[in-house]
PDB file as gemmi writes it, atoms N, CA and C in Angstrom:
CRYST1    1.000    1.000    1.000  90.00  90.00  90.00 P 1                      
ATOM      1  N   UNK A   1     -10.341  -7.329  23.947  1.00  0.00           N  
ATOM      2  CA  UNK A   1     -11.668  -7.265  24.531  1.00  0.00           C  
ATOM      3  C   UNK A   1     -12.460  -6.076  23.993  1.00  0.00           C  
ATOM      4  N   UNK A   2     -11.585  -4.831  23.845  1.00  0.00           N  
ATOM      5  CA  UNK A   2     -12.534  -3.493  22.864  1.00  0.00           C  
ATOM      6  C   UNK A   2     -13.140  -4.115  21.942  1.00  0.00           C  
ATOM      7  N   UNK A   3     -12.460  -5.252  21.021  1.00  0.00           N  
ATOM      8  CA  UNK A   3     -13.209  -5.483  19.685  1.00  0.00           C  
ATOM      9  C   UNK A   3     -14.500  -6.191  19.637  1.00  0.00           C  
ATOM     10  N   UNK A   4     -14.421  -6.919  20.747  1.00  0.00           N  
ATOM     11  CA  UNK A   4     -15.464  -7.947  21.150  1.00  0.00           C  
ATOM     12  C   UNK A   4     -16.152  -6.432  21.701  1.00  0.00           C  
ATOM     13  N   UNK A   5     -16.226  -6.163  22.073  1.00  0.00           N  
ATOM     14  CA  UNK A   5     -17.754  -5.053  22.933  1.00  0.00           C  
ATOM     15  C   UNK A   5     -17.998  -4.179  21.538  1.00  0.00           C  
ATOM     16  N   UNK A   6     -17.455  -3.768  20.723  1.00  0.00           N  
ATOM     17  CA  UNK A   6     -17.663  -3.434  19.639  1.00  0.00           C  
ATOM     18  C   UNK A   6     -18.140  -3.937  18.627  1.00  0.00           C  
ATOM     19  N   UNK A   7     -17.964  -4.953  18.749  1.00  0.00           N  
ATOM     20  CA  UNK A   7     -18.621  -5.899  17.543  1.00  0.00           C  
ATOM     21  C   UNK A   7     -20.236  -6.577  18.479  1.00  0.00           C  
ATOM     22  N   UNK A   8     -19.851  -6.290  19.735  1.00  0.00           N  
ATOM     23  CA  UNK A   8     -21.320  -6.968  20.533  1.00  0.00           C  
ATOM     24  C   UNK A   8     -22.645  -5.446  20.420  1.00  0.00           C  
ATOM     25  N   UNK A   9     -22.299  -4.342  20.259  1.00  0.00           N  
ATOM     26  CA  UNK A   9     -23.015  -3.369  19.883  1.00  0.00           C  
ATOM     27  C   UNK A   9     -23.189  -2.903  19.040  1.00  0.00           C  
ATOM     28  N   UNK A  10     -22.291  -3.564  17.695  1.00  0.00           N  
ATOM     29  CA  UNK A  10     -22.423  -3.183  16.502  1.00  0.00           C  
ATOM     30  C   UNK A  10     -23.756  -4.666  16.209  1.00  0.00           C  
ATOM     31  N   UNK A  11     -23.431  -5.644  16.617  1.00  0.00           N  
ATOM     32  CA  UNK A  11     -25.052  -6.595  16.396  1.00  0.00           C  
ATOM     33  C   UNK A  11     -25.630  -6.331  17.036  1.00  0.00           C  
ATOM     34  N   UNK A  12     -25.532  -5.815  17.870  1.00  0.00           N  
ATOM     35  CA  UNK A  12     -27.127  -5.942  19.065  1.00  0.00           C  
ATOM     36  C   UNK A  12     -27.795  -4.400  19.041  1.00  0.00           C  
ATOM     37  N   UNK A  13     -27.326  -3.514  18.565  1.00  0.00           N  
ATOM     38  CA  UNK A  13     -28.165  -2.238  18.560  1.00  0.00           C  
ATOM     39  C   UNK A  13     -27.312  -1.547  17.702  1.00  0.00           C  
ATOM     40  N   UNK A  14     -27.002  -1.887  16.175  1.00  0.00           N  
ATOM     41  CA  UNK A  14     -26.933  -1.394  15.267  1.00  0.00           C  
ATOM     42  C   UNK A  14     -25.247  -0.201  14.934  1.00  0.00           C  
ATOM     43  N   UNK A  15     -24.361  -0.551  16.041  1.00  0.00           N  
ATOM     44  CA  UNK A  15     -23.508   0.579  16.564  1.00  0.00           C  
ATOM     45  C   UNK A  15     -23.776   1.587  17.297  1.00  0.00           C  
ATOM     46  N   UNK A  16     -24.961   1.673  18.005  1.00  0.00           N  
ATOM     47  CA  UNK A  16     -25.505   2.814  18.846  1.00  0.00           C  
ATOM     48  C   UNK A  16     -24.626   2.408  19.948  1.00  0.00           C  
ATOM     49  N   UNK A  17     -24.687   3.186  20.728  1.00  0.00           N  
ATOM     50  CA  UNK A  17     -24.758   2.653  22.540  1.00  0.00           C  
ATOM     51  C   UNK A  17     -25.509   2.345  23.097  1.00  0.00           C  
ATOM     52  N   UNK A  18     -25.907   1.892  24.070  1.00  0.00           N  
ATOM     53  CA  UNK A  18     -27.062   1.262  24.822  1.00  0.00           C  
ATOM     54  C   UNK A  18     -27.930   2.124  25.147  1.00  0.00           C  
ATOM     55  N   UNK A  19     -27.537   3.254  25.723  1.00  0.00           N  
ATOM     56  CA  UNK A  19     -28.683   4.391  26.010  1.00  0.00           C  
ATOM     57  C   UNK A  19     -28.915   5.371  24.513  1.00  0.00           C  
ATOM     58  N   UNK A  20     -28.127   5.184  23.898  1.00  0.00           N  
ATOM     59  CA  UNK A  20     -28.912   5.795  22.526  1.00  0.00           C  
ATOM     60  C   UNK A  20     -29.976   5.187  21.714  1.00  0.00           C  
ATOM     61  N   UNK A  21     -29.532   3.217  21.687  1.00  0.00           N  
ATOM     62  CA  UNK A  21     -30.508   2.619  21.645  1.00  0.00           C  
ATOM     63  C   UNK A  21     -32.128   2.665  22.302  1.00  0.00           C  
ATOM     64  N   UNK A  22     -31.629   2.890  23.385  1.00  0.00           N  
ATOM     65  CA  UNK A  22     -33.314   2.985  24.492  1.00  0.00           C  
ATOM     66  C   UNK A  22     -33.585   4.156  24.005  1.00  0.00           C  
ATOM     67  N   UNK A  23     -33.288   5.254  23.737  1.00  0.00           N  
ATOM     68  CA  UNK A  23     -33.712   5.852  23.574  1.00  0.00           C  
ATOM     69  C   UNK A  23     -34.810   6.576  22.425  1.00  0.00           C  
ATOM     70  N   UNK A  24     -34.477   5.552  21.360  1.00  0.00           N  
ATOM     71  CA  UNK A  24     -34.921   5.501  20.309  1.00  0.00           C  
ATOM     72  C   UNK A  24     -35.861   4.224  19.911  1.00  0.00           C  
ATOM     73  N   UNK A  25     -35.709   3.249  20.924  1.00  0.00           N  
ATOM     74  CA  UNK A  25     -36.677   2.395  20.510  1.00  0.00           C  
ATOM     75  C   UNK A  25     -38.139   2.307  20.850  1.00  0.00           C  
ATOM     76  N   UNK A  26     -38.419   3.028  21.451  1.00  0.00           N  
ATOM     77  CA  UNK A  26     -40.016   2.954  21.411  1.00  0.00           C  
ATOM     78  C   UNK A  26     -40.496   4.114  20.394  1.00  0.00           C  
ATOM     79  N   UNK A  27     -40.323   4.622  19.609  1.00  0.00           N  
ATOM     80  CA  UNK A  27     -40.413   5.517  19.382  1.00  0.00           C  
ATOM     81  C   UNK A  27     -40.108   4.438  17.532  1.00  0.00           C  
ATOM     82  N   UNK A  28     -39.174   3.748  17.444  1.00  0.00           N  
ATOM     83  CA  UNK A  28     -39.060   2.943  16.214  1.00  0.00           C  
ATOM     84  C   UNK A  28     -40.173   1.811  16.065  1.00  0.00           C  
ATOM     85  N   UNK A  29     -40.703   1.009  17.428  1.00  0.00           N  
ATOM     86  CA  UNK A  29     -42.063   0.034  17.515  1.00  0.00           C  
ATOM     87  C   UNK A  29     -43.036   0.632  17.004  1.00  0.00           C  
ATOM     88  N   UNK A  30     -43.268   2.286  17.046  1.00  0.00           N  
ATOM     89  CA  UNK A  30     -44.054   2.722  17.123  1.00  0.00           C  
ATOM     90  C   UNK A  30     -44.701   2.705  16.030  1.00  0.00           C  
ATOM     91  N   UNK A  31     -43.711   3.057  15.497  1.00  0.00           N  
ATOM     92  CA  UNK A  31     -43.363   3.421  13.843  1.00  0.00           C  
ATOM     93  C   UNK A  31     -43.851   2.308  12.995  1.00  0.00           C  
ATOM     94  N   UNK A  32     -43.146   1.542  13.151  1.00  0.00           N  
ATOM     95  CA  UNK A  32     -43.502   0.137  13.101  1.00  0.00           C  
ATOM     96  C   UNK A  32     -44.395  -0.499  12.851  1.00  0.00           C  
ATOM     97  N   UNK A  33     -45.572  -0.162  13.797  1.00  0.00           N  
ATOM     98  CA  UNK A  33     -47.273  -0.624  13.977  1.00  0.00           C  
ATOM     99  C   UNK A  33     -47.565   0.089  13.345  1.00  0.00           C  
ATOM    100  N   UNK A  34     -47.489   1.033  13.404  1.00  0.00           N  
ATOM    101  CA  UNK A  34     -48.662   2.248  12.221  1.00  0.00           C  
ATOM    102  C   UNK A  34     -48.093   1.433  10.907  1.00  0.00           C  
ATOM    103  N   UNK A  35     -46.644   1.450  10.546  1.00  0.00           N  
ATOM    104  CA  UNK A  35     -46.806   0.779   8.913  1.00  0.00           C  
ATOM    105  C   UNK A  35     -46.912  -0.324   8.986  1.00  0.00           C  
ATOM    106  N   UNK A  36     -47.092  -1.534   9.789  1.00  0.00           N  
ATOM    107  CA  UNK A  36     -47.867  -2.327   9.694  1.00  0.00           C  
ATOM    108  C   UNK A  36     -49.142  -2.696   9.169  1.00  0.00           C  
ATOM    109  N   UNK A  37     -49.757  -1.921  10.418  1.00  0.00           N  
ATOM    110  CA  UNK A  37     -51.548  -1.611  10.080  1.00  0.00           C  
ATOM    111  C   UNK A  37     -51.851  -0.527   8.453  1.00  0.00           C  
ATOM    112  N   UNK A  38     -50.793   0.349   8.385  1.00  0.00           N  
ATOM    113  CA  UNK A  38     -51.146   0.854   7.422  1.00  0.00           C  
ATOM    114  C   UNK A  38     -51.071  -0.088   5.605  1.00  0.00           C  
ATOM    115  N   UNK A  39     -49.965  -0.780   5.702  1.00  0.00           N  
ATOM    116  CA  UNK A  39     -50.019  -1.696   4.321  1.00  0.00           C  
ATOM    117  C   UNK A  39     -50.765  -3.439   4.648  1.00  0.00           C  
ATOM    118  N   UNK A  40     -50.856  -3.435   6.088  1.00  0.00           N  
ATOM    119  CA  UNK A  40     -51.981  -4.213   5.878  1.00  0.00           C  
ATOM    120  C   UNK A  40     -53.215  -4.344   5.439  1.00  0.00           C  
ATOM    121  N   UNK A  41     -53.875  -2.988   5.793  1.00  0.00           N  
ATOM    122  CA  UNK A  41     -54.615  -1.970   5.442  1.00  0.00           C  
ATOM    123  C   UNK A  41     -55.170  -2.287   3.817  1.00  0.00           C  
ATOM    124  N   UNK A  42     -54.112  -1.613   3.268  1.00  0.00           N  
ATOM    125  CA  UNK A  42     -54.123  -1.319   1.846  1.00  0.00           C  
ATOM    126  C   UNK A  42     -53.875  -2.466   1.398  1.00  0.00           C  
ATOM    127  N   UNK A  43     -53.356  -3.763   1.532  1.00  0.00           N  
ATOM    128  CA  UNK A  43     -53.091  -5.478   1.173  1.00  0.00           C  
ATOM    129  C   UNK A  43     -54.502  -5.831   1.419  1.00  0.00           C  
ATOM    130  N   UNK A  44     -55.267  -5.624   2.098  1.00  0.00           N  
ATOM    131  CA  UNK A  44     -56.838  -6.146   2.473  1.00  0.00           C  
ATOM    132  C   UNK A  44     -57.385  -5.399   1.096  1.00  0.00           C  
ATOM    133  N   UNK A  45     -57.410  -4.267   0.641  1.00  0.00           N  
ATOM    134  CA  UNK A  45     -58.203  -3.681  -0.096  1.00  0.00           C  
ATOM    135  C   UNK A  45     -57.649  -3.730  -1.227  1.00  0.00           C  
ATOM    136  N   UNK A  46     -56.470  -4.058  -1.703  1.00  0.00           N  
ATOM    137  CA  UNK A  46     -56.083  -4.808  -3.283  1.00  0.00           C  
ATOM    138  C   UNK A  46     -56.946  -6.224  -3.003  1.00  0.00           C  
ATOM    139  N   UNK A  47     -57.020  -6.928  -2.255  1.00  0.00           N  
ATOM    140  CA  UNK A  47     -57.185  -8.027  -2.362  1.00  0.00           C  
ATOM    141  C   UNK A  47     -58.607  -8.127  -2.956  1.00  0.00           C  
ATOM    142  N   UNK A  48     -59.220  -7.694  -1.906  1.00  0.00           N  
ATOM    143  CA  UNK A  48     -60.853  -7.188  -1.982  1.00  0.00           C  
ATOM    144  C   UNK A  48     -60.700  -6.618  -3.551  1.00  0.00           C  
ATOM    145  N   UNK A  49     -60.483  -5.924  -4.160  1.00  0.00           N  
ATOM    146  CA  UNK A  49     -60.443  -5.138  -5.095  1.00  0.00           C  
ATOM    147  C   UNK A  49     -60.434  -6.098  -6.458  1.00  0.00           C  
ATOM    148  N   UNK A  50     -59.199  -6.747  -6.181  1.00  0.00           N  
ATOM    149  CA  UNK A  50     -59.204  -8.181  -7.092  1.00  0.00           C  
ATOM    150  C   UNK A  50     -60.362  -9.008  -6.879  1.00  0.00           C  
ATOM    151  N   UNK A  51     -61.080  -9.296  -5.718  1.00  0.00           N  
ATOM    152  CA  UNK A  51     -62.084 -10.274  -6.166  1.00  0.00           C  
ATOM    153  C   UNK A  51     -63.350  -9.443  -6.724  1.00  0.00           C  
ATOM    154  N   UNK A  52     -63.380  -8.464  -6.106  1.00  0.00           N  
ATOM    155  CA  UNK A  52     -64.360  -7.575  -7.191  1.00  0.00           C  
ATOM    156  C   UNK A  52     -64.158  -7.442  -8.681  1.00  0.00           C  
ATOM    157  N   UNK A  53     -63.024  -7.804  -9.034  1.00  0.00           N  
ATOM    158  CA  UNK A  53     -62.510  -7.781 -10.276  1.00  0.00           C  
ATOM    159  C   UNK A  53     -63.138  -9.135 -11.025  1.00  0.00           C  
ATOM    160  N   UNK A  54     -62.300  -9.757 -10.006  1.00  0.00           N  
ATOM    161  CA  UNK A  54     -63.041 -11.196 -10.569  1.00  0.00           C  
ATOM    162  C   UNK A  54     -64.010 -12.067 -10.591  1.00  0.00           C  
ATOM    163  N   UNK A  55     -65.182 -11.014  -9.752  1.00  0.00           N  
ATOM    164  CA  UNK A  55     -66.760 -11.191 -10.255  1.00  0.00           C  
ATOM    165  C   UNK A  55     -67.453 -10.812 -11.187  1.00  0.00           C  
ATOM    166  N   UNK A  56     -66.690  -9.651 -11.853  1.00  0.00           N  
ATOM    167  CA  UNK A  56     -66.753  -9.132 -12.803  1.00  0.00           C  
ATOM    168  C   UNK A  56     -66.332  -9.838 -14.137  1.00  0.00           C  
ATOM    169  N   UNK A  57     -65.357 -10.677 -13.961  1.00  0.00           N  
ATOM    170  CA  UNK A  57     -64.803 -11.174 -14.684  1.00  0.00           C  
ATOM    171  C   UNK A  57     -65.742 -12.419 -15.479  1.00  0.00           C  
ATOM    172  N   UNK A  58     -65.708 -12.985 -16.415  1.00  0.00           N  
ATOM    173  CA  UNK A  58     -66.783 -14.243 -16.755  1.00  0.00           C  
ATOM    174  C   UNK A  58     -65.108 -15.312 -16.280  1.00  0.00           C  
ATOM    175  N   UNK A  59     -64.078 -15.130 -16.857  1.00  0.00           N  
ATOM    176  CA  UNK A  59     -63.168 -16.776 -17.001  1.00  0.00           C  
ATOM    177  C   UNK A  59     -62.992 -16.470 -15.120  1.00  0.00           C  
ATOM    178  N   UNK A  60     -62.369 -15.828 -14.185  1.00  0.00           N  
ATOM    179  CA  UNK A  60     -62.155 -15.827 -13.177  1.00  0.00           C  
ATOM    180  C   UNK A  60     -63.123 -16.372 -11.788  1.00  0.00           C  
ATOM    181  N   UNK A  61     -64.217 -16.060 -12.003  1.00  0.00           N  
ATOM    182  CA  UNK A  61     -65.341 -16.034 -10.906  1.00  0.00           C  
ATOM    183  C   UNK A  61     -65.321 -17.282 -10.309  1.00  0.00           C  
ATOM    184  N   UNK A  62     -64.690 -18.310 -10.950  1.00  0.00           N  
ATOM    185  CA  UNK A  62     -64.973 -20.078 -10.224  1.00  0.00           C  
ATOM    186  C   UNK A  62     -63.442 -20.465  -9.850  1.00  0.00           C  
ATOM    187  N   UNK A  63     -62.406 -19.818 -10.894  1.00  0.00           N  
ATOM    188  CA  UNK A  63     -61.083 -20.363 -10.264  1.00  0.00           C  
ATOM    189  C   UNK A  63     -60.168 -19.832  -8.933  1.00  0.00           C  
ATOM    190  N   UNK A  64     -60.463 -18.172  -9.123  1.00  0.00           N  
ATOM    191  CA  UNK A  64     -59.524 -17.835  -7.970  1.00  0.00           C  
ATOM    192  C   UNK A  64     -60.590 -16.842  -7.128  1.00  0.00           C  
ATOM    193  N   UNK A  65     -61.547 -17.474  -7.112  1.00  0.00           N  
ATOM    194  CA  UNK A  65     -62.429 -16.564  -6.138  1.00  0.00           C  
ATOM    195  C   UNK A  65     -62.003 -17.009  -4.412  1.00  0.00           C  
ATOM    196  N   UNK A  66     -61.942 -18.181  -4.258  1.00  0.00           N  
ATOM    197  CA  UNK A  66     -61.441 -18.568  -2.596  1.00  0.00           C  
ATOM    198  C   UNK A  66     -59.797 -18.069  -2.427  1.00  0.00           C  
ATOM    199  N   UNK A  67     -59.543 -17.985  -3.179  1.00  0.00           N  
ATOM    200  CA  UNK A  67     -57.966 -17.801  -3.004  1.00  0.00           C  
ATOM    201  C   UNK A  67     -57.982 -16.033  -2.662  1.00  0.00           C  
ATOM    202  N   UNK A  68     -58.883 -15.742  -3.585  1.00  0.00           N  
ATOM    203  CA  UNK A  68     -58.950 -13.994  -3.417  1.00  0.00           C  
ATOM    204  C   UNK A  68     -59.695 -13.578  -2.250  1.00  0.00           C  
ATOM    205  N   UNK A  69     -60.373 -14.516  -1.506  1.00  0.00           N  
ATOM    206  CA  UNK A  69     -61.096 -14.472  -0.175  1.00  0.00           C  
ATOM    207  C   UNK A  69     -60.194 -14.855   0.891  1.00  0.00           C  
ATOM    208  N   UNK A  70     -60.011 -15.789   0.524  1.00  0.00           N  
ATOM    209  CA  UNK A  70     -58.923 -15.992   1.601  1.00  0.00           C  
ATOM    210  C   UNK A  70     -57.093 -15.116   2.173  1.00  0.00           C  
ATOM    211  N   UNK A  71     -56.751 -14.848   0.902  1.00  0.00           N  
ATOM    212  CA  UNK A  71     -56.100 -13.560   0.692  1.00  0.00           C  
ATOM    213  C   UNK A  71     -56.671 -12.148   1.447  1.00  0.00           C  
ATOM    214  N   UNK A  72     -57.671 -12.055   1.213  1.00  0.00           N  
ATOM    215  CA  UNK A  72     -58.135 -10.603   1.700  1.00  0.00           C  
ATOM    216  C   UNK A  72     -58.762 -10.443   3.410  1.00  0.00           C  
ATOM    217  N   UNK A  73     -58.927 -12.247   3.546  1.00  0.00           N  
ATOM    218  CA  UNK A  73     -59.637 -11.983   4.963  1.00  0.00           C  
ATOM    219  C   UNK A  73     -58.563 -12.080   6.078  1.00  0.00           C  
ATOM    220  N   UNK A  74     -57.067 -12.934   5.567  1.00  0.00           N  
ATOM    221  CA  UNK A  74     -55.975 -12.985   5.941  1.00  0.00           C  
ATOM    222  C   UNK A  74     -55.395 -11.662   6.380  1.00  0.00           C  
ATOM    223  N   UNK A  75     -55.466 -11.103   5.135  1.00  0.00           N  
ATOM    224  CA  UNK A  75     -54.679  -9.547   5.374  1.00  0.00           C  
ATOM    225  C   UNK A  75     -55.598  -8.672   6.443  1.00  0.00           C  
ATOM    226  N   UNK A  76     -57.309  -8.486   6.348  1.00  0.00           N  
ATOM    227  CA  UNK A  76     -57.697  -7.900   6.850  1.00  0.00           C  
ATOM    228  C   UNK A  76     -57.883  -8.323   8.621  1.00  0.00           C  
ATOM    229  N   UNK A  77     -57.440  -9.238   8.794  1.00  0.00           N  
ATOM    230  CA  UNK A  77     -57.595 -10.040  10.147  1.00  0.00           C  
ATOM    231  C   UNK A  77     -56.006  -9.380  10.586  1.00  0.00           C  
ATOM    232  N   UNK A  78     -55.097  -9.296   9.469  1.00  0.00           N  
ATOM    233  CA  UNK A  78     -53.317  -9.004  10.477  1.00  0.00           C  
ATOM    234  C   UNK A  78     -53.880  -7.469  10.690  1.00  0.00           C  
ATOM    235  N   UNK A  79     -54.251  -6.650   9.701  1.00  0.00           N  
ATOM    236  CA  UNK A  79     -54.565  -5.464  10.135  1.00  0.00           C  
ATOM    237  C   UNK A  79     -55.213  -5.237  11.319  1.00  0.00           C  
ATOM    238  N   UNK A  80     -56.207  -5.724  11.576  1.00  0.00           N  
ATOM    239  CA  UNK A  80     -57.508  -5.883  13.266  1.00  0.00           C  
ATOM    240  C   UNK A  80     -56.116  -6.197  13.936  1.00  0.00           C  
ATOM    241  N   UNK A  81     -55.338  -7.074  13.936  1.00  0.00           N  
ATOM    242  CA  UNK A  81     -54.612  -7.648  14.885  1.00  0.00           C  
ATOM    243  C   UNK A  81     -53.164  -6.487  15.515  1.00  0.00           C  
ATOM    244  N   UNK A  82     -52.801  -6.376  14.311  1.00  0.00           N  
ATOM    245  CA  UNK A  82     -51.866  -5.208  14.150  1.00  0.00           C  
ATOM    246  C   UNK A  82     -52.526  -3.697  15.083  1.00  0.00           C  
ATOM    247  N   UNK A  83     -53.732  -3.248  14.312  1.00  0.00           N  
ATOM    248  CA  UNK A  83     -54.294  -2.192  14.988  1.00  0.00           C  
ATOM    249  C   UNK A  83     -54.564  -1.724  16.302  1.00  0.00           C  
ATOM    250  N   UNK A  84     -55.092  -3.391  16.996  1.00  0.00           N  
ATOM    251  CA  UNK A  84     -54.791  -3.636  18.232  1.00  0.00           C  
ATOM    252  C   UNK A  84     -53.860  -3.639  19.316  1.00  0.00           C  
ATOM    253  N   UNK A  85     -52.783  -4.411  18.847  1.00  0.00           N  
ATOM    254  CA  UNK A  85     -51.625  -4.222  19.231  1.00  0.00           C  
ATOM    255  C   UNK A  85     -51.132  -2.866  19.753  1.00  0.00           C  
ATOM    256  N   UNK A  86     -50.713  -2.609  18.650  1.00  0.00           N  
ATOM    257  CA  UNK A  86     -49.710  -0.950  18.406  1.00  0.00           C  
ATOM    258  C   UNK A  86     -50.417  -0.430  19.143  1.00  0.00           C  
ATOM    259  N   UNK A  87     -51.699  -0.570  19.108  1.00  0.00           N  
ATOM    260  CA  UNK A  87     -52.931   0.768  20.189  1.00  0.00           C  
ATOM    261  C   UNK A  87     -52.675   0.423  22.050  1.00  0.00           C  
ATOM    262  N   UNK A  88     -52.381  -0.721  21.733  1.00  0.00           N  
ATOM    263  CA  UNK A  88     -52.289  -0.901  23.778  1.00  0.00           C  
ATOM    264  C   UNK A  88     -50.815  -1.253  23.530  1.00  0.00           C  
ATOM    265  N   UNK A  89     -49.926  -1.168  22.943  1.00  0.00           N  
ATOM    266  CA  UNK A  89     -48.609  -1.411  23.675  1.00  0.00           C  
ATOM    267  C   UNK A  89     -47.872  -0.261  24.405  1.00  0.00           C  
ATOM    268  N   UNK A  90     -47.816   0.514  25.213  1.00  0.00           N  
ATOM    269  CA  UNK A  90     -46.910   1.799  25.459  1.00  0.00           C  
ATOM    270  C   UNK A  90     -45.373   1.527  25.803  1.00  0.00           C  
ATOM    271  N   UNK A  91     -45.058   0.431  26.290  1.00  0.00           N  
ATOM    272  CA  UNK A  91     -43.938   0.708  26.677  1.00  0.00           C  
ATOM    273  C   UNK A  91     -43.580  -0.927  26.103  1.00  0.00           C  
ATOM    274  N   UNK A  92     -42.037  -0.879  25.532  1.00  0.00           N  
ATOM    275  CA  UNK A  92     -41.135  -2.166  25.306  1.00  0.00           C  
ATOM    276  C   UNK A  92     -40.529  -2.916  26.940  1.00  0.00           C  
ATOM    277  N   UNK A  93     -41.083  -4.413  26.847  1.00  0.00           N  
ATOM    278  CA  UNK A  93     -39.497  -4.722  27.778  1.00  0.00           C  
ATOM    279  C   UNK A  93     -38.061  -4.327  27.525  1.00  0.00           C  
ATOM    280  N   UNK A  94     -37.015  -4.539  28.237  1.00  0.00           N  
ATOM    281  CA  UNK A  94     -35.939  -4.057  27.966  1.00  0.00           C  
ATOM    282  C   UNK A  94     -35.126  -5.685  27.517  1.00  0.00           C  
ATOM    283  N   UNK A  95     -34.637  -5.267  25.743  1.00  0.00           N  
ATOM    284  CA  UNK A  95     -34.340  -6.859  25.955  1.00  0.00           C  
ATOM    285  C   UNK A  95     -33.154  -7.352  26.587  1.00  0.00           C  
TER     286      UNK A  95                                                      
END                                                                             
């Protein structure tokens, strides 16, 4: 039965213990959302960046202009969404 509770905390919270786990997980969500929002962030503005590219461009401007819009409004919508989030969540349920 040791091996089984050992192997049930080695999947479920990484080999921590349960209160070392809690203790560290809001504090890892946290973490979390900021690099979320932060390379979502920066994925919106390559994107953007590329279609500026490819207005510039003469062969590009008709083939991957929706794709580069749609790409960039994608990313910039998870970022809003992301930003949101992380900003009102304070506390995790306990799973």
């Amino acid at each position: 039965m040791k091996v089984l509770g050992r192997a049930k905390a080695l999947l479920l919270y990484g080999g921590l213990t349960r209160e070392q786990y809690d203790r560290i997980r809001l504090d890892v969500s946290k973490r979390n959302g900021h690099d979320l929002v932060l390379y979502a962030s920066i994925g919106a503005g390559v994107f953007f960046a590329l279609l500026a590219i490819a207005q510039m461009s003469q062969g590009m401007q008709t083939a991957n202009q929706w794709i580069y819009i749609g790409a960039g409004l994608s990313m910039l919508a998870l970022a809003v969404v992301a930003n949101r989030v992380s900003a009102t969540k304070t506390r995790l349920p306990s799973p």
